[in-house]
Wavefront OBJ file of the C-alpha trace (Angstrom):
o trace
v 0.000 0.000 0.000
v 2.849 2.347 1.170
v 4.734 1.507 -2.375
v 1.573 2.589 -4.265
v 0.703 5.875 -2.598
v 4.597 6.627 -2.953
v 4.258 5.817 -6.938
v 1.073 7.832 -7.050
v 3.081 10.726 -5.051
v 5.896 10.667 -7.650
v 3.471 10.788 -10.588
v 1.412 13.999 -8.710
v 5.042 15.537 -8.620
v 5.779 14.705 -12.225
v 2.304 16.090 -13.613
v 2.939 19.308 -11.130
v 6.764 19.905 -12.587
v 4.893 19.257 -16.579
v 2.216 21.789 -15.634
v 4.927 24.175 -14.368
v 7.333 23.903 -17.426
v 3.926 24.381 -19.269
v 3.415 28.120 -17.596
v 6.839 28.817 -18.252
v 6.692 27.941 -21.758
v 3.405 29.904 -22.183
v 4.663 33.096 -20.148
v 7.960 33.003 -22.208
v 5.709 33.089 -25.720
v 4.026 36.033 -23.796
v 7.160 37.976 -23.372
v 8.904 37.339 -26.356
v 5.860 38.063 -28.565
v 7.001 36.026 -31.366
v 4.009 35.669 -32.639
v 3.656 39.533 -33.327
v 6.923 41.224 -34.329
v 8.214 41.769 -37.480
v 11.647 40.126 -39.217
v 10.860 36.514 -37.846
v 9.509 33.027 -39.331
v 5.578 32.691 -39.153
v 5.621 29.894 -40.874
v 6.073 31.681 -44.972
v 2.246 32.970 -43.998
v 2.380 36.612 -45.886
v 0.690 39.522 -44.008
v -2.315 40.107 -44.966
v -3.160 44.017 -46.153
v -5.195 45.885 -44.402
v -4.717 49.841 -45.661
v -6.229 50.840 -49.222
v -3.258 52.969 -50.118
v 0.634 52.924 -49.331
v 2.544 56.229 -48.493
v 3.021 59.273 -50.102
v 4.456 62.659 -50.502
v 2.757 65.153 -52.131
v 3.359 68.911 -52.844
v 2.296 71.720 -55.398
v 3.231 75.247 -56.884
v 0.975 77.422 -59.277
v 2.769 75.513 -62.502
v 3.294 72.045 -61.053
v 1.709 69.346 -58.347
v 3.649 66.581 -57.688
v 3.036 62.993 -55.905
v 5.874 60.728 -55.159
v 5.040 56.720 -54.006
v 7.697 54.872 -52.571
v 7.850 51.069 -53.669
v 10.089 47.850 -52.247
v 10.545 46.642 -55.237
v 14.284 46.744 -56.717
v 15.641 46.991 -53.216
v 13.732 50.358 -52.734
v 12.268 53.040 -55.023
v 10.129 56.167 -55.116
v 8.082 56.741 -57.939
v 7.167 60.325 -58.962
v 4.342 61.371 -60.503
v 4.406 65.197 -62.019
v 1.352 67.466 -63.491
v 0.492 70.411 -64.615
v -1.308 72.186 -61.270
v -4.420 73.987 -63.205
v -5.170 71.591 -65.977
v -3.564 68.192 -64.380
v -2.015 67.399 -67.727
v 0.792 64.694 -67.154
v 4.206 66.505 -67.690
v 7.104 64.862 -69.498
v 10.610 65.134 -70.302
v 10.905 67.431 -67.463
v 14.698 67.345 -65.087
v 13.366 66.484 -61.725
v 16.291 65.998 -58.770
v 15.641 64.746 -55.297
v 17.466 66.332 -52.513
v 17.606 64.469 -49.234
v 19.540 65.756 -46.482
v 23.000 65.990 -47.873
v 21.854 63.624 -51.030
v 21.060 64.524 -54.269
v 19.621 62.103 -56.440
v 18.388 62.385 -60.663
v 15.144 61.009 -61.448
v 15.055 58.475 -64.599
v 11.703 59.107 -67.067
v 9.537 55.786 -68.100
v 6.671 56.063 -69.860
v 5.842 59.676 -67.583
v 7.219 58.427 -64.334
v 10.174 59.606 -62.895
v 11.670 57.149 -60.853
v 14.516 57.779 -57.739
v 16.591 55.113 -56.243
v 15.899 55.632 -52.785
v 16.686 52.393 -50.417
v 15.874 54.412 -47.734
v 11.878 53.893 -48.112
v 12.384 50.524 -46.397
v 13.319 51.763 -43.036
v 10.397 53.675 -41.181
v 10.987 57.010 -40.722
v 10.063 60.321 -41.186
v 11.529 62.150 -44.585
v 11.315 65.950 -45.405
v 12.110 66.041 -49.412
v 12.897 68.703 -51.626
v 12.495 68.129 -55.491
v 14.405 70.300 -58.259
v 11.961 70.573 -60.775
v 12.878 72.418 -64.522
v 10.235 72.011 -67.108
v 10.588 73.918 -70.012
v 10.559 77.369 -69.318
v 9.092 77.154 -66.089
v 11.214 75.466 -62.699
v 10.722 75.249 -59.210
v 11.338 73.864 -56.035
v 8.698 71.397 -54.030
v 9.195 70.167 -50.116
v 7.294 67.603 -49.237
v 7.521 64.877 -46.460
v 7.388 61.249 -46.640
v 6.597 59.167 -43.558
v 7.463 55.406 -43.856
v 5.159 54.155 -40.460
v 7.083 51.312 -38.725
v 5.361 48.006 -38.297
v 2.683 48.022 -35.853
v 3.230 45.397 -32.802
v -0.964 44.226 -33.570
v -3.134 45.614 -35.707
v -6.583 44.414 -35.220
v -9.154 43.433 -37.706
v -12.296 43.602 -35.783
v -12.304 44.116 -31.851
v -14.178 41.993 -29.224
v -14.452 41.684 -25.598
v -10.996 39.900 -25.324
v -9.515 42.759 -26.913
v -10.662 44.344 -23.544
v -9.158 42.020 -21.115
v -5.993 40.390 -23.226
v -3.511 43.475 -24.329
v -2.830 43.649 -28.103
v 0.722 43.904 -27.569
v 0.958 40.754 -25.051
v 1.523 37.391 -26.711
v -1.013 35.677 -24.999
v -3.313 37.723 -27.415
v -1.362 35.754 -30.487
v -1.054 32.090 -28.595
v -0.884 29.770 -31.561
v -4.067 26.464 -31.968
v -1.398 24.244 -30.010
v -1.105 25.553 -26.589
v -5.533 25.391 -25.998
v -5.159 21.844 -27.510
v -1.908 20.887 -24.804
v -4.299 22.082 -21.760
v -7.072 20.181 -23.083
v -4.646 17.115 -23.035
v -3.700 17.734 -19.573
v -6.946 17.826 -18.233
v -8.212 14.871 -19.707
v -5.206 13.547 -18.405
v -5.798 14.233 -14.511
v -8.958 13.105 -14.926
v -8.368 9.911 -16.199
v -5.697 9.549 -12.847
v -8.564 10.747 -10.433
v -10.958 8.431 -11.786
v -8.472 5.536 -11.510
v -6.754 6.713 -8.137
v -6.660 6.505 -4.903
v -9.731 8.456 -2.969
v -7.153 10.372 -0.653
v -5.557 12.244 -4.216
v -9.257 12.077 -6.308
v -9.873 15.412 -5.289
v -6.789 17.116 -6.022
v -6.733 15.624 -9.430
v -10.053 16.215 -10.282
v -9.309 20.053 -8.367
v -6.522 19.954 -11.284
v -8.323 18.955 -14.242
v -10.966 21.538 -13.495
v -8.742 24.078 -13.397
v -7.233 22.985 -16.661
v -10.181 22.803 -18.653
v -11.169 26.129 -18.023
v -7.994 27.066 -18.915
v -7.863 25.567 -22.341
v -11.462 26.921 -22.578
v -10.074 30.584 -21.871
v -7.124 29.775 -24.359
v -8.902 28.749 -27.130
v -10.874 31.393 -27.172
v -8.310 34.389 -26.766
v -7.059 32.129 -29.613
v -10.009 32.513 -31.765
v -10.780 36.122 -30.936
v -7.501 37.431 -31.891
v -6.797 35.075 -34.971
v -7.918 37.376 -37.785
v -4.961 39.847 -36.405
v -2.228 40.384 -39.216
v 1.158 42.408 -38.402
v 3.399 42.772 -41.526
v 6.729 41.316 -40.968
v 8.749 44.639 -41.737
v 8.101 48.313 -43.301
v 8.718 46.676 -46.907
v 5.098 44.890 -46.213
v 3.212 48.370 -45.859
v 4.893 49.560 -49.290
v 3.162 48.633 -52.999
v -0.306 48.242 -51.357
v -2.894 48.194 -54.083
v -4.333 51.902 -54.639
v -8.145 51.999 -55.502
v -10.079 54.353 -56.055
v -12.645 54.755 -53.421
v -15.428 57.211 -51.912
v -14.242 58.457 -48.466
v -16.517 59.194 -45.363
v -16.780 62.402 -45.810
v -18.131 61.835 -49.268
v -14.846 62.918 -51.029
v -13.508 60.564 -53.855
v -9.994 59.130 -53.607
v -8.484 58.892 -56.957
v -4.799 58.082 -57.598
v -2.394 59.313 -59.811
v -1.833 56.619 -61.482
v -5.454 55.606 -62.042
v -6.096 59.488 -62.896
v -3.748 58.950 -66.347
v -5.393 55.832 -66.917
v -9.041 57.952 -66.548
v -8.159 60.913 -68.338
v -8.977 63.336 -65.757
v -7.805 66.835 -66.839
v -9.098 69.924 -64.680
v -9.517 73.915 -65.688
v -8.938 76.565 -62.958
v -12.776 78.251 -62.747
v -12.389 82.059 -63.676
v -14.382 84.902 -62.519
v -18.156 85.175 -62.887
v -18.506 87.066 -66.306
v -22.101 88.364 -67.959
v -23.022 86.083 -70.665
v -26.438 85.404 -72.681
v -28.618 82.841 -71.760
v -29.274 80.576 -74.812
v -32.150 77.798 -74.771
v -31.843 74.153 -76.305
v -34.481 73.276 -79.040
v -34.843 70.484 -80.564
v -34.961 70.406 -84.697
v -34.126 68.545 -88.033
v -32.369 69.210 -90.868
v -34.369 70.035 -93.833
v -33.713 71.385 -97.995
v -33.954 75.065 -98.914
v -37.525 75.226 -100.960
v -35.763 77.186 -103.355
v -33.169 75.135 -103.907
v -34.184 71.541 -104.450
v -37.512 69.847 -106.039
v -39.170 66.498 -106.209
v -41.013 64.758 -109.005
v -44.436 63.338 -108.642
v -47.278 61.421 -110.811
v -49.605 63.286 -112.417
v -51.652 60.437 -113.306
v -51.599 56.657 -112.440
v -49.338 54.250 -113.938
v -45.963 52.418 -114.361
v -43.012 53.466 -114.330
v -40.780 53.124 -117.396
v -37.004 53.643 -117.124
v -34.712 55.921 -119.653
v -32.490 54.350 -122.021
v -29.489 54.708 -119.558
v -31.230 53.441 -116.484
v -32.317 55.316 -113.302
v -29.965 57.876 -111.974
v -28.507 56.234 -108.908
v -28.840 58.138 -105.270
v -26.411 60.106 -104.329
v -25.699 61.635 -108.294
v -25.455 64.923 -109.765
v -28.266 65.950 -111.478
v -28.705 69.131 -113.857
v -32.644 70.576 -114.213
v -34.069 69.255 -116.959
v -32.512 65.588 -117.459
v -34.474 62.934 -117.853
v -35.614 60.554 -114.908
v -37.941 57.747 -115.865
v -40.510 57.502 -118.240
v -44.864 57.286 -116.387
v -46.871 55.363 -118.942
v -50.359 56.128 -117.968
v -52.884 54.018 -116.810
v -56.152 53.996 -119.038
v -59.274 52.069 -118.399
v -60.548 50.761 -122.002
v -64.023 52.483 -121.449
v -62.590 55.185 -120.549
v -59.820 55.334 -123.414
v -62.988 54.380 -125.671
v -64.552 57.619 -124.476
v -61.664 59.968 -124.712
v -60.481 58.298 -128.237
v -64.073 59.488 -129.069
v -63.960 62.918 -128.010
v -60.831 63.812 -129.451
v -62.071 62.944 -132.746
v -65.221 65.379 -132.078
v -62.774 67.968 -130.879
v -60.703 67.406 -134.122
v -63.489 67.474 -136.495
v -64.578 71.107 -134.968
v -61.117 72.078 -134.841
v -60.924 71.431 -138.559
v -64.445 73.002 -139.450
v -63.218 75.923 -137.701
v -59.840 76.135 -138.898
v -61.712 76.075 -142.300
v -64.158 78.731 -141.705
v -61.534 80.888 -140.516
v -59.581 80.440 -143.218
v -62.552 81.110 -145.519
v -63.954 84.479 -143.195
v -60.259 86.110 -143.036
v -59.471 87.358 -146.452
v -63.273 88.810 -146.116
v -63.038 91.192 -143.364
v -64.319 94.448 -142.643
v -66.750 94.807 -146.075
v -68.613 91.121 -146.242
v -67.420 89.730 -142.729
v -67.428 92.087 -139.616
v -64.393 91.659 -137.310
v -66.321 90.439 -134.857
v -67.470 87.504 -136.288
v -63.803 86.981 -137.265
v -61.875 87.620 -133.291
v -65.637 85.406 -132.098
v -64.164 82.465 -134.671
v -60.618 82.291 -133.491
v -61.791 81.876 -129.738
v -63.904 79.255 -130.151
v -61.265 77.606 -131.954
v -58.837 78.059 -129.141
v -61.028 76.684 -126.427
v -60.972 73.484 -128.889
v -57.043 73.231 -129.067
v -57.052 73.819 -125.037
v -59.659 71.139 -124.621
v -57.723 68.759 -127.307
v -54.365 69.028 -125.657
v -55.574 68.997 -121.917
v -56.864 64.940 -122.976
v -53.654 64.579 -125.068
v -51.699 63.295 -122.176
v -53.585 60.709 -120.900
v -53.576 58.515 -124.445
v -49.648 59.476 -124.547
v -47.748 56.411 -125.060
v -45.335 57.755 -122.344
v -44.996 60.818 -120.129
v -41.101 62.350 -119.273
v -40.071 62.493 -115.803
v -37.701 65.433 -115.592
v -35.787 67.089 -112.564
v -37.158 70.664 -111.627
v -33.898 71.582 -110.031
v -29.896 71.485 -109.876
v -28.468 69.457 -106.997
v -28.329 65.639 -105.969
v -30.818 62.928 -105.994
v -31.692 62.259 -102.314
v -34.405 59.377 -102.952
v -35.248 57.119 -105.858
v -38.477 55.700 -105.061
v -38.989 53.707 -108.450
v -38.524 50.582 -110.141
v -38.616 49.530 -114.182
v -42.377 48.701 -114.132
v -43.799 50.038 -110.823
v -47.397 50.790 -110.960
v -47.921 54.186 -108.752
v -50.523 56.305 -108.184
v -51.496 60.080 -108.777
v -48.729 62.197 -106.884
v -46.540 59.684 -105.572
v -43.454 60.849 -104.525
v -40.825 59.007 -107.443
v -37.380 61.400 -106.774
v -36.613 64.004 -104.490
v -33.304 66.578 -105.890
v -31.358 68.066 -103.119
v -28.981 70.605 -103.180
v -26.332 70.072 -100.188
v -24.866 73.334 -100.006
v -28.449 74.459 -99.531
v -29.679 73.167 -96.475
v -32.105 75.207 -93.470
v -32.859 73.851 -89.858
v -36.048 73.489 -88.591
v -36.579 73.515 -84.832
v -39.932 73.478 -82.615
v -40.027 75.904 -79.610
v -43.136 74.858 -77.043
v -42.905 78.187 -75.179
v -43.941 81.441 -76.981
v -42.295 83.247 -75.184
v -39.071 80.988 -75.885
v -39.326 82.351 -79.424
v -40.251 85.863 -79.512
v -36.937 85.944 -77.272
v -34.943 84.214 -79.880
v -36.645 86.185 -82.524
v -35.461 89.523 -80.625
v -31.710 88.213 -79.891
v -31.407 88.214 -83.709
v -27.953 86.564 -82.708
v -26.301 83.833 -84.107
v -27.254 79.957 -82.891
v -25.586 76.740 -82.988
v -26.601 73.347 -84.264
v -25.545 70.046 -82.753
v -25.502 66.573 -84.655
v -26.026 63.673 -82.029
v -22.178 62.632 -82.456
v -20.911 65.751 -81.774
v -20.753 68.020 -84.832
v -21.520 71.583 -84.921
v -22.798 74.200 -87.503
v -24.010 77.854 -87.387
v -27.535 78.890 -88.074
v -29.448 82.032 -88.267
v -32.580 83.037 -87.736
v -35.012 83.100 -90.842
v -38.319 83.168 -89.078
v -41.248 81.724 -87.482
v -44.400 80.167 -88.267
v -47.373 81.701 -87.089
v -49.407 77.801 -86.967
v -48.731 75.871 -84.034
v -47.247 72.359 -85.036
v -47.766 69.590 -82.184
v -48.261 72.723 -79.746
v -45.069 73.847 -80.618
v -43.894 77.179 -83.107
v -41.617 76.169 -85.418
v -38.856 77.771 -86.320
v -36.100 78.330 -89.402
v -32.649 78.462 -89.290
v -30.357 79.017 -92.258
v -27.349 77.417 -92.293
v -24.128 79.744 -92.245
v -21.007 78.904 -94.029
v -19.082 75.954 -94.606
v -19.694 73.059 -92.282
v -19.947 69.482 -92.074
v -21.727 67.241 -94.218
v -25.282 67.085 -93.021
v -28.112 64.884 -94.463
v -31.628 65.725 -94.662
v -33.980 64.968 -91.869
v -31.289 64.410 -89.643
v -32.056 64.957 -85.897
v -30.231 67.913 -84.307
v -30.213 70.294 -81.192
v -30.034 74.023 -81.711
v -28.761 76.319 -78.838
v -30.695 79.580 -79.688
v -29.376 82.673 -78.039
v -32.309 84.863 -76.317
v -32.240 88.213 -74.921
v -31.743 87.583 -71.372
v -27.910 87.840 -69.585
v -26.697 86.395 -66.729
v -23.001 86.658 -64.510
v -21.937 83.298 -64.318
v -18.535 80.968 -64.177
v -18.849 79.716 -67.540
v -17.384 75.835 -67.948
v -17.668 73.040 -70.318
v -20.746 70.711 -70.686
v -18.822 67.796 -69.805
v -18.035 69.225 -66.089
v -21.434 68.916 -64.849
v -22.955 65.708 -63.722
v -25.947 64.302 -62.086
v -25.992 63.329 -58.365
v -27.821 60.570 -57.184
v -30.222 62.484 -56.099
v -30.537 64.405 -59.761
v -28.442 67.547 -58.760
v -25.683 69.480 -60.729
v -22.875 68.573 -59.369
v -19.229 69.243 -60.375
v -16.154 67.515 -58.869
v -13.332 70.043 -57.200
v -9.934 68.985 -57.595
v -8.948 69.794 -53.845
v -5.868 67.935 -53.272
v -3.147 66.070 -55.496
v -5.659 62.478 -55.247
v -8.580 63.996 -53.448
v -11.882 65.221 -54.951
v -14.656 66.375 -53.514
v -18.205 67.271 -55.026
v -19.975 70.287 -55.115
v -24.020 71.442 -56.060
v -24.247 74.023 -58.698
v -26.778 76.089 -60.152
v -26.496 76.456 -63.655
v -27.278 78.203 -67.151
v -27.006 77.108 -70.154
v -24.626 79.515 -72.466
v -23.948 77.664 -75.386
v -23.577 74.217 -77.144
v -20.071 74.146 -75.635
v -20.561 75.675 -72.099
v -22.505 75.950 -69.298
v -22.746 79.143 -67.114
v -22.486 78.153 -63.375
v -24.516 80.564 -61.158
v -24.092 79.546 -57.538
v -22.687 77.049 -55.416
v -18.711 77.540 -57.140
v -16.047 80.251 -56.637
v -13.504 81.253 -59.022
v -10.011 79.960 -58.539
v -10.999 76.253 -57.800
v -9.995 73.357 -60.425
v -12.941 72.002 -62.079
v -12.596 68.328 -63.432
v -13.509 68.727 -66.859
v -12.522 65.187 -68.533
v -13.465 62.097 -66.062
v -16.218 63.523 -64.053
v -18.702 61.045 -64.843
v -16.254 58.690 -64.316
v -15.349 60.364 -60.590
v -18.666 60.106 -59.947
v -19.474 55.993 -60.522
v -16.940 55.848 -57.538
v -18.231 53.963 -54.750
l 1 2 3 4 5 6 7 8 9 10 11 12 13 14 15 16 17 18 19 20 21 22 23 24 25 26 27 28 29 30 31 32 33 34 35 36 37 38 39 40 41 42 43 44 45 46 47 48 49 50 51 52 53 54 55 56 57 58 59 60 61 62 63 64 65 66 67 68 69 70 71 72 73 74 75 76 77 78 79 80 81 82 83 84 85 86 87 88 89 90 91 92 93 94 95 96 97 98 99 100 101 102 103 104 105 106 107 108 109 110 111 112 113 114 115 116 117 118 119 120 121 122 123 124 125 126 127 128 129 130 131 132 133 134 135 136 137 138 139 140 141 142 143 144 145 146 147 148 149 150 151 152 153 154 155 156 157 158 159 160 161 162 163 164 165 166 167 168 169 170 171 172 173 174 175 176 177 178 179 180 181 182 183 184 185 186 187 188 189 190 191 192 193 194 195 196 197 198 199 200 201 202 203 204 205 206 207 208 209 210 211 212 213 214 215 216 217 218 219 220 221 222 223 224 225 226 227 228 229 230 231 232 233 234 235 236 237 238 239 240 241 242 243 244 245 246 247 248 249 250 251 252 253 254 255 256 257 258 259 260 261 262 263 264 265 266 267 268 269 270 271 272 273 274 275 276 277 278 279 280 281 282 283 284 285 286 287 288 289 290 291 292 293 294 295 296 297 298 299 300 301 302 303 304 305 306 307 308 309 310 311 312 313 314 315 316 317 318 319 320 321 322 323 324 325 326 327 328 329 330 331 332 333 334 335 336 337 338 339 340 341 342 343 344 345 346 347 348 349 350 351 352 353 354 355 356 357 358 359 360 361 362 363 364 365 366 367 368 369 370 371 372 373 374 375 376 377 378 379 380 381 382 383 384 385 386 387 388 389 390 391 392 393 394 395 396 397 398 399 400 401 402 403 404 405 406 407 408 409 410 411 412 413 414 415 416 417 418 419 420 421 422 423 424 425 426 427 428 429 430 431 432 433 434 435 436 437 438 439 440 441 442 443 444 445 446 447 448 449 450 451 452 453 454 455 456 457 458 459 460 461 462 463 464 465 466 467 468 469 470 471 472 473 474 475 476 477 478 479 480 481 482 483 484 485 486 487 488 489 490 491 492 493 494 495 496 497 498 499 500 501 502 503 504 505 506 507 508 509 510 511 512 513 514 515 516 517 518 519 520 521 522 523 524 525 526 527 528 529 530 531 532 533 534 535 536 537 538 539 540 541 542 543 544 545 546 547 548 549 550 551 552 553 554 555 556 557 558 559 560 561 562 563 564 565 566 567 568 569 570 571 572 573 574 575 576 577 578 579
């Protein structure tokens, strides 16, 4: 009995002494926090990335703005990115030197970046810069600081109530799976020896195995709550982070340079409110001066014969007078019965009366009064009238000739097409002739346009422009609307007829406003003007307008801007998708 409670002693004192070198292993992890720091082994696990952006240095004149990113790669680099301040046009070919301390260091241009070799980026730290900059005619001299952040000891993805009562920077917060799973063995293990020993030592094992389970329990779940912690292993790791583009809390857009060439995104200082004249937007058509072009039409039914040459194809030059087609008209038999008839009645009288005359004329004055004579001729011209207005209909064929110089715009026949009276067979257009008409639904809209008397502009839908006059209005509504007449000014692009267009009609109202292009303003989500103010080198931020239109080109804004500010102008709609 003695021998077994001495065996069951010198196990107690062996579980105590494994228990005890467990605590010191555990408290050592604690202290050393290998599980945290930077420049050791975890295992070739990368660090995951939690920032959006890397950082920067960025600085600005009145000619240039300037962003450098520094970069690991190639054993340390710092990549500079160099625009023009007002219009954020990317600048090449300019010298650009880096002065550091006592270092001085020449940038080498690729493809518009200018790239230092700069180790130093690796080592956190903070860096005041100064760049040489001669572009041109124009040079300067930017200072700007770069701060390279060292390594945080824990950075926490999400916090919970251990982050409360386990210290991000103690290593018990970073315990790895194995240490929960060793306590767990432990307990099961003095559990097992108080089930199977002696009474006197039951309750100090099972006292024991309590305590360890509960302390696995606690383990594993310090384990768990701080598992989606990350540290980056050295400075290097919080370099090259991918840069999106990204709407900040404030509402401001983050855009970076790089992703700015790739947009486009080009800006224009807004100048000072200036008095310009309101124009409106109407929408119109492009239509053929009336005195200037003609169609052709079918006096009578029929088919459609062509020439000897063949139809005129569309889109040729035709001279007034040549020769279309050929109508053969289209004559019932009663019908040509009745008019074959006729004619020969008319002839017959025409003939009598021809004769007469002829008889009556040498008599005049003593055996045939004059009256009898002038009362003879106009019977026998009603007779020729009468015979020649039936002539055309038994024809053989009638010519189809062009009323006009210009070009045949439509060819609506075919070599025997039956058509009807006054079917439309060719329209003649001449292109160098062309008017614009355009429907205004306000009367007042158009007596305003009428009294500008100024010159308007007409848009195509892919983006050409022409000038127009006024010519007049129509007194008759047309789908509620007045219409209007523009004549086309000058030499300009190619239009075509009945093609849709918007005219930007000048009326006599003025108003101050910043005048900017069209493509500035945008639509809000919640349907506002909005532009987007270039307020830093990557940071945007929106602002609601009131604005008036000013021309095709331009839009005058009224309120909500002040002069001085850089307007994006190319990649605002773009800006504005950001999410």
């Amino acid at each position: 009995m003695m021998k077994r409670i001495d065996l069951l002693k010198h196990r107690l004192r062996a579980i105590t002494a494994l228990a005890a070198v467990l605590f010191v292993a555990v408290i050592a992890f604690s202290a050393s926090g290998a599980y945290a720091h930077g420049g050791e082994d975890h295992g070739g696990e990368e660090a995951a990335v939690t920032s959006a952006s890397g950082p920067r240095v960025d600085a600005h004149s009145t000619d240039f703005e300037l962003v450098g990113i520094p970069s690991g790669r190639d054993g340390g680099v710092l990549n500079v990115y160099l625009n023009d301040y007002a219009t954020n046009k990317s600048i090449a070919g300019a010298t650009i030197e880096l002065i550091r301390g006592g270092e001085t260091i020449s940038a080498v241009e690729a493809n518009g970046i200018y790239r230092f070799k700069a180790p130093w980026v690796t080592t956190p730290g903070h860096y005041d810069l100064t760049f040489s900059i001669a572009a041109g005619e124009k040079a300067d001299l930017l200072i700007g600081r770069l701060d390279i952040p060292a390594a945080p000891p824990a950075a926490a993805a999400h916090e919970s109530i251990w982050d409360h009562i386990v210290p991000h920077d103690s290593g018990l917060a970073n315990l790895p799976i194995w240490v929960p799973a060793v306590t767990v063995a432990l307990a099961l293990l003095l559990a097992s020896l108080a089930l199977k020993g002696p009474s006197a030592f039951r309750a100090v094992f099972l006292t024991a195995a309590f305590m360890s389970g509960i302390s696995s329990v606690a383990l594993a779940a310090v384990v768990l709550a701080n598992g989606a912690r990350v540290f980056p292993e050295s400075s290097v790791a919080l370099l090259d982070l991918p840069d999106t583009s990204r709407r900040l809390e404030d509402g401001a857009v983050f855009v970076p340079k790089p992703t700015q060439r790739l947009l486009g995104v080009a800006t224009v200082k807004a100048a000072k409110a200036e008095t310009v004249q309101k124009t409106v937007r109407l929408i119109g058509q492009v239509i053929p001066d009336p005195n200037r072009s003609g169609v052709v039409q079918s006096l009578l039914a029929g088919r459609i014969e062509p020439p000897e040459n063949g139809f005129p194809l569309i889109g040729s030059t035709i001279k007034k007078g040549d020769l279309l087609g050929y109508l053969v008209p289209r004559v019932e038999l009663v019908d040509q019965s009745d008019i074959t008839q006729t004619q020969g009645d008319l002839d017959k009288q025409i003939a009598l009366l021809e004769a007469k005359l002829k008889r009556i004329e040498p008599l005049s004055g003593a055996a045939v009064p004059a009256s009898q004579i002038a009362d003879t001729k106009i019977e026998l011209d009603i007779l020729l009238k009468r015979r020649a207005a039936i002539k055309p209909v038994l024809k053989e064929r009638e010519e189809l000739r062009s009323p006009a110089d210009g070009i045949l715009a439509q060819s609506n026949v075919a070599a025997g097409q039956v058509v009807e009276a006054q079917t439309l067979l060719f329209q003649i257009v001449d292109p160098k002739n062309l008017w614009v008409e355009a429907l205004a639904f306000d009367a007042a809209t158009a007596a305003g346009i009428e009294q500008s008397g100024a010159q308007a502009l007409a848009q195509t839908a892919d983006g050409r422009k022409v000038a127009v006059s006024f010519a007049g209005r129509s007194p008759a509504l047309r789908q509620q609307a007045v219409p209007l007449r523009f004549r086309i000014e000058g030499e300009g692009p190619a239009l075509n007829v009945g093609e849709p267009v918007t005219v930007h009609a000048p009326i006599n109202e003025s108003v101050s406003a910043i005048t900017l292009p069209r493509a500035s303003v945008v639509r809000s989500g919640n349907g506002q003007s909005v532009v987007w103010a270039h307020v830093e080198a990557e940071r945007f931020e929106q602002r609601v307008i009131k604005t008036a239109p000013v021309d095709a080109e331009r839009l005058g804004v009224t309120g909500g801007l002040e002069a001085g500010t850089r307007v994006v102008t190319r990649g605002a709609e773009l800006i504005n998708q950001v999410r």
